[in-house]
Structures are given as C-alpha cells and as structure tokens.
C-alpha positions in Angstrom: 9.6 4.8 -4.0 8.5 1.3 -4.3 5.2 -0.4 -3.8 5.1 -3.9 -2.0 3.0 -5.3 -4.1 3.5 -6.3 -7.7 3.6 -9.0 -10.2 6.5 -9.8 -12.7 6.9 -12.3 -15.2 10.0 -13.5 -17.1 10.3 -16.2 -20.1 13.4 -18.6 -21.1 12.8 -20.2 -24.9 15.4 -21.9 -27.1 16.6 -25.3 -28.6 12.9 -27.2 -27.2 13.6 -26.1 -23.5 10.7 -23.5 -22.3 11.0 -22.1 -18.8 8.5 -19.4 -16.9 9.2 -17.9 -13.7 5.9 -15.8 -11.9 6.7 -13.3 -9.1 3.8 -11.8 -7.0 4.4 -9.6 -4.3 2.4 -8.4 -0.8 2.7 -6.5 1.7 5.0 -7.9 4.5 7.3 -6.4 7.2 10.2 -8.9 6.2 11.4 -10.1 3.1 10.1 -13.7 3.0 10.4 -15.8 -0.6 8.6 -18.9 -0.7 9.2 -21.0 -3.9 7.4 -23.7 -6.2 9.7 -24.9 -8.9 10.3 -28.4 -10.3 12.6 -30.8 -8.2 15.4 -30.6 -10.9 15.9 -27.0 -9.3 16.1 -28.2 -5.4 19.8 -27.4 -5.0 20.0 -24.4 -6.6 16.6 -22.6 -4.5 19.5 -21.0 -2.1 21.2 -18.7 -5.1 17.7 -17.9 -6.7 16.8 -16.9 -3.1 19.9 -14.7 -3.5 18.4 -12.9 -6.5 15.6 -11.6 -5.0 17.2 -10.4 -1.8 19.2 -8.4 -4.6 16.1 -6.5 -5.6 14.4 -7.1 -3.1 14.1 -5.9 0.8 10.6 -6.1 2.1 7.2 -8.1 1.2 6.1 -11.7 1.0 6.9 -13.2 -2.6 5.8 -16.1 -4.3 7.8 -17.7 -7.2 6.6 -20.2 -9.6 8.7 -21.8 -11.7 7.1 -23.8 -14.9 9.3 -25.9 -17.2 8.7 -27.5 -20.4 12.2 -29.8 -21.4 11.3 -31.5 -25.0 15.9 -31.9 -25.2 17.4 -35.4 -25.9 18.5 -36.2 -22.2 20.9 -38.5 -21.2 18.9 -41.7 -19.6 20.5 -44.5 -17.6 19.5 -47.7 -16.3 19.6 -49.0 -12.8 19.0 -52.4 -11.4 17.0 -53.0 -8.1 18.4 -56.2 -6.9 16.4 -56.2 -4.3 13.4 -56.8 -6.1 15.3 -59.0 -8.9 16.7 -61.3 -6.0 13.1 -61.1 -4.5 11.9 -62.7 -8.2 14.6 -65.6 -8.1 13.8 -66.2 -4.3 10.1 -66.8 -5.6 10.4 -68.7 -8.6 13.0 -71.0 -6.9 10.1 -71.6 -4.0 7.5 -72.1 -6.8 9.7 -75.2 -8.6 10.2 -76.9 -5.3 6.8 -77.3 -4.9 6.3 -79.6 -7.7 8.8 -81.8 -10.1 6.3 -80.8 -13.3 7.3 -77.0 -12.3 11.0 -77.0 -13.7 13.0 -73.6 -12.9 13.7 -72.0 -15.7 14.6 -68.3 -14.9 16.8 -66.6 -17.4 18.3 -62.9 -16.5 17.0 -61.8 -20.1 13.1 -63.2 -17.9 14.3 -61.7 -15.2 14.4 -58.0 -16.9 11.3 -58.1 -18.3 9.6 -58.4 -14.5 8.2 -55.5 -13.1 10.4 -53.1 -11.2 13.3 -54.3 -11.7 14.9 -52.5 -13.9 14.7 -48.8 -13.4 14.8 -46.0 -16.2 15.9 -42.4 -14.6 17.0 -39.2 -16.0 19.4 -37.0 -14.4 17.8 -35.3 -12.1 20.3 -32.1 -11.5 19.6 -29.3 -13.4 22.6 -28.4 -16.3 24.2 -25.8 -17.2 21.5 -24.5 -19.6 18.8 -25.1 -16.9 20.5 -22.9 -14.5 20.9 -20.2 -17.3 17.6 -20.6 -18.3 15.9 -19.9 -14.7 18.7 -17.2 -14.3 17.7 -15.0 -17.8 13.7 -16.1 -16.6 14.0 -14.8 -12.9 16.1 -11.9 -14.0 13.5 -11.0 -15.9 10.6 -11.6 -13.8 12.1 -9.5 -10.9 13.2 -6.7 -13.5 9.0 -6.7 -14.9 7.9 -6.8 -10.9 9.9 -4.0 -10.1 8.7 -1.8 -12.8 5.7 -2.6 -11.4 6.1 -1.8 -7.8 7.7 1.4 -9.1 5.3 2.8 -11.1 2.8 1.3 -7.9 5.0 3.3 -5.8 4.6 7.0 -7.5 0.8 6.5 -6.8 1.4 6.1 -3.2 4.3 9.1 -3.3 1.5 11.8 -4.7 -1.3 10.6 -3.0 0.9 10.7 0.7 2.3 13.9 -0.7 -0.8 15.4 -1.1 -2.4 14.3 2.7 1.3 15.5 3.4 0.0 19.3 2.1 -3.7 19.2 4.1 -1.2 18.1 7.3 0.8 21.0 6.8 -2.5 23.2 6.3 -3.5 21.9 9.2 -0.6 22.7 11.7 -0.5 26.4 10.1 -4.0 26.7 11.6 -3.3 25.4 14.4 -0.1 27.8 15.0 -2.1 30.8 14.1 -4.6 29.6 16.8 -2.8 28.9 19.7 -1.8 32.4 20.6 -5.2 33.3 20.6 -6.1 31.0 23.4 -4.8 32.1 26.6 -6.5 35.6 25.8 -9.6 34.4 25.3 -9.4 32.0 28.4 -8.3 35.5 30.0 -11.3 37.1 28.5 -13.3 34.5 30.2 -12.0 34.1 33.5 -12.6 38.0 34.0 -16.0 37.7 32.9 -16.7 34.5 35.2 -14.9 36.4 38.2 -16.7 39.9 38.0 -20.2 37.7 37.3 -19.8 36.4 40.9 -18.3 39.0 42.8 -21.3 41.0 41.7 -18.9 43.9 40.2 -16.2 44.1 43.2 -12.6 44.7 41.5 -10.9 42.1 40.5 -7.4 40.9 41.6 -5.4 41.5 38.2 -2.0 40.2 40.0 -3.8 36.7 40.6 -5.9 36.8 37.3 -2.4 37.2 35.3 -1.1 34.3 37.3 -3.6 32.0 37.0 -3.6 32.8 33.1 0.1 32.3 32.6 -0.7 28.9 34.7 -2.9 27.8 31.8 -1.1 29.2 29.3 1.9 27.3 30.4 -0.4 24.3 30.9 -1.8 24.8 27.2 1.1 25.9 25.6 2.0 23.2 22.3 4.5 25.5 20.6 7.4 22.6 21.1 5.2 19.4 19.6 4.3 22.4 16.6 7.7 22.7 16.0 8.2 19.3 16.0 5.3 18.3 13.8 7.0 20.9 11.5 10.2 19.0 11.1 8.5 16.0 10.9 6.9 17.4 7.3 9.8 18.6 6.1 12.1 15.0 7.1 8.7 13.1 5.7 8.9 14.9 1.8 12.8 14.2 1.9 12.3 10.7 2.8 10.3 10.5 -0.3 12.6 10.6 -2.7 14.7 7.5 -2.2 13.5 4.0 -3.1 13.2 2.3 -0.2 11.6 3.9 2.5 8.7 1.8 4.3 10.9 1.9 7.6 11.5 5.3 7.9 8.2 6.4 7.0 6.6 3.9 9.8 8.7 5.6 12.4 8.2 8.9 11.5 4.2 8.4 11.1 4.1 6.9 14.5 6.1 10.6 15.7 3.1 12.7 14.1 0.3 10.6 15.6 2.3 11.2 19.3 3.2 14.4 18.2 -1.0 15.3 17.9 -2.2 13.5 20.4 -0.6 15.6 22.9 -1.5 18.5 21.0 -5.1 17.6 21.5 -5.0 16.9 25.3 -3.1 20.1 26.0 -4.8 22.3 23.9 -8.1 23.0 25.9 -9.4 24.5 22.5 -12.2 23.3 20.7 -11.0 24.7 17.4 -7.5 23.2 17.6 -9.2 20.0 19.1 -11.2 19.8 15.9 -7.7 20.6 13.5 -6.2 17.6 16.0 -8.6 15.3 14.8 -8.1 16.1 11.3 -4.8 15.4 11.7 -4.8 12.5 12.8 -7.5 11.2 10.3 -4.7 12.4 7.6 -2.2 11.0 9.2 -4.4 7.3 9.8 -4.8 7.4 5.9 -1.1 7.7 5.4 -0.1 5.2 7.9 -2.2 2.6 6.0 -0.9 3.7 2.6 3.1 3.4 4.1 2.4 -0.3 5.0 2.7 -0.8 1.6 5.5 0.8 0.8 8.8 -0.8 0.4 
C-alpha cells in the first residue's frame, strides 16, 4: 500500500554539470504533475511526464528541477540586422545634417554598438542533459516511493486495526438482533394486558403483529453484507495500489449501517450503528490518502 503523499529527492554530479530533481506528493484523485525546470528542458517535459505516470497513478506532484552547468559550451554569434541597419539609418541622417559631420561608419564600429551582435548558447538540452535529469528523476521517484511506502504501512495497520473494532462491532450487533423481536414481543403483551385491564389476549394477532416488526426490523441481509465487506476490505489491503477500491467499498459500509440503524428500532444496535460509522468516518479520511 502506498501513501499519497511523500517527498523524493535524486542528484546528477559529474564532469562540472550538477543537476537536482525534488518530488513532493499530495493527496489528489487524479494524477496531476506540474513541473519547474530550466527552459533548456522544455521539449523534453512530455517523456519526464512519462516517468512519473510509470510510478505513479494518483496525487498531485510537484517537480523541481535545479541545474548548475560549469561545461565549455559551444557559443555562437548572431547578427540583428535590424538593429545594425537601424544604426546606419541613424548615423547616415546625423551626417546630412551638417558638412563638419563626415560619415564615417565602419562594420568593425558598427559591432561594437549595442545589441547588435548577439551571443547565445544552445539552448536544447544534450545528450548528457537528458541523462542527467533521467539518473536524477529516476532517482527522485525511486526515494519518494520508498517514502509513500513506508507512509503507506502506517495507514494499512492503523485501518486494519478500525478494520478489527468494525468487525467487533457487527458481532455485537448479530448476537443482538435476535433478541429484538422477543423483547418487542415481551412488550407489546405487557402494553396490551395493561389496557385491557387483564382480559386474554389475542395470541393469533399478537404473533402477527410481531412477525410484522420483525420482518420490518430484520437487518440479517445488510449483516451479511457488512461481513463480506471486511473480509473483501483486508484482501484489498495487500496490493499497492488501492485508494479506488477502498473508496468504493467504504462508501458500501457507511450505506450498509445506515440502514442498519433506521431498521433496527434498538437502542443498543442504534448505539453499535453509530460506532460504526464513527470507525468507518476515520477510515474514509485515512483512504483519501491512499494511493
């Protein structure tokens, strides 16, 4: 089982290029990736995107990419001839203007002027870029998941454990719901006889209006269920990934109860249906962050 949330981190260092990729995970219901890296990566954001879907399958994670390139890069030189032509267009005005202004521009002038002459690095990433941010995000989402895992046996026991008070609970209940059309048996008598003033009472229609209730009353079909759903939840624990299945099946205990407490017509199984549901709250909330 893994948790949603995490943080991995993962290192690239060798001949003066130093690369760091950050992972930090939270809870969300679809995978979503959102990325900060330098520009140089832009092109390749799709295939690191890949990566973490690979290890990945739920939760919103940030990435930050850090780079540090001290490598003799190859540099190139490009002219703006706009702005050059914009130079020549000026100081041809300026010489006009006045015979003691002569118009002596030179190109070796020319490419000392501002902005004209433009120095740029390649701005793809190479070959050991790309295998830098691979080993670094590799190992960044290899740390994370160890992480989330270790995250994710915490939330295992501790849902396991609700898991055994759930099951306590539903024994309870099943060893109280027999007991409940007797005593509403018991009761009816006693109301009857009270206001007939000790005139006989009609056992034919007293048996009928108890099987009513007890037919009304009866939850034996949602305990069954509630049963199977304990047994399908500790199986479900012990893949990986799980958050789904778990959400479904929590949302089948809680409807599973509720009907249990508006049938019941028991105070005591009312009270083990409250329970319940308070067990099964605090699980819910600890599956939402469960991968």
């Amino acid at each position: 089982m893994l948790s949603m949330t995490g943080y991995g981190k993962g290192e690239y260092k060798e001949g003066g290029l130093e690369l760091s990729v950050e992972i930090k995970t939270v809870n969300n219901r679809y995978l979503d990736a959102s990325l900060k890296c330098p520009k140089v990566f832009a092109a390749y954001e799709e295939v690191m995107r890949g990566m973490i879907r690979e290890k990945l399958s739920r939760g919103h994670a940030d990435v930050y990419v850090t780079m540090s390139d001290k490598r003799e890069k190859q540099k190139t030189l490009s002219l703006d001839e706009g702005v050059a032509l914009s130079y020549v267009e000026a100081a041809k005005r300026l010489s006009s203007l006045s015979d003691s202004v002569p118009y002596d521009l030179t190109a070796s002038v020319l490419l000392r002027m501002p902005d004209v002459v433009v120095r740029d690095e390649i701005q793809s990433a190479d070959e050991e870029l790309i295998r830098a941010v691979n080993a670094a995000l590799s190992l960044a989402l290899e740390n994370l998941n160890a992480m989330r895992l270790k995250e994710g046996e915490k939330l295992r026991a501790d849902m396991l454990s609700r898991m055994d008070k759930i099951e306590q609970l539903v024994i309870k209940i099943k060893e109280r719901a027999p007991l409940v059309a007797e005593e509403y048996k018991a009761k009816l008598k006693e109301k009857i006889e009270k206001y007939l003033g000790g005139v006989a009472v009609d056992e034919g229609k007293l048996l009928t209006e108890v099987a009513l209730f007890a037919d009304k009353s009866n939850i034996d079909e949602e305990l069954t269920r509630l049963t199977s759903h304990i047994d399908q939840f500790r199986d479900i624990c012990t893949y990986s990934v799980v958050g789904r299945k778990l959400d479904f099946l929590i949302q089948e205990f809680n409807r599973e109860t509720n009907t249990i407490c508006s049938k019941s017509n028991d105070i005591a199984i009312t009270r083990c249906g409250l329970e319940l549901k308070n067990e099964i709250e605090k699980i819910r909330e600890q599956v939402q962050n469960v991968e």
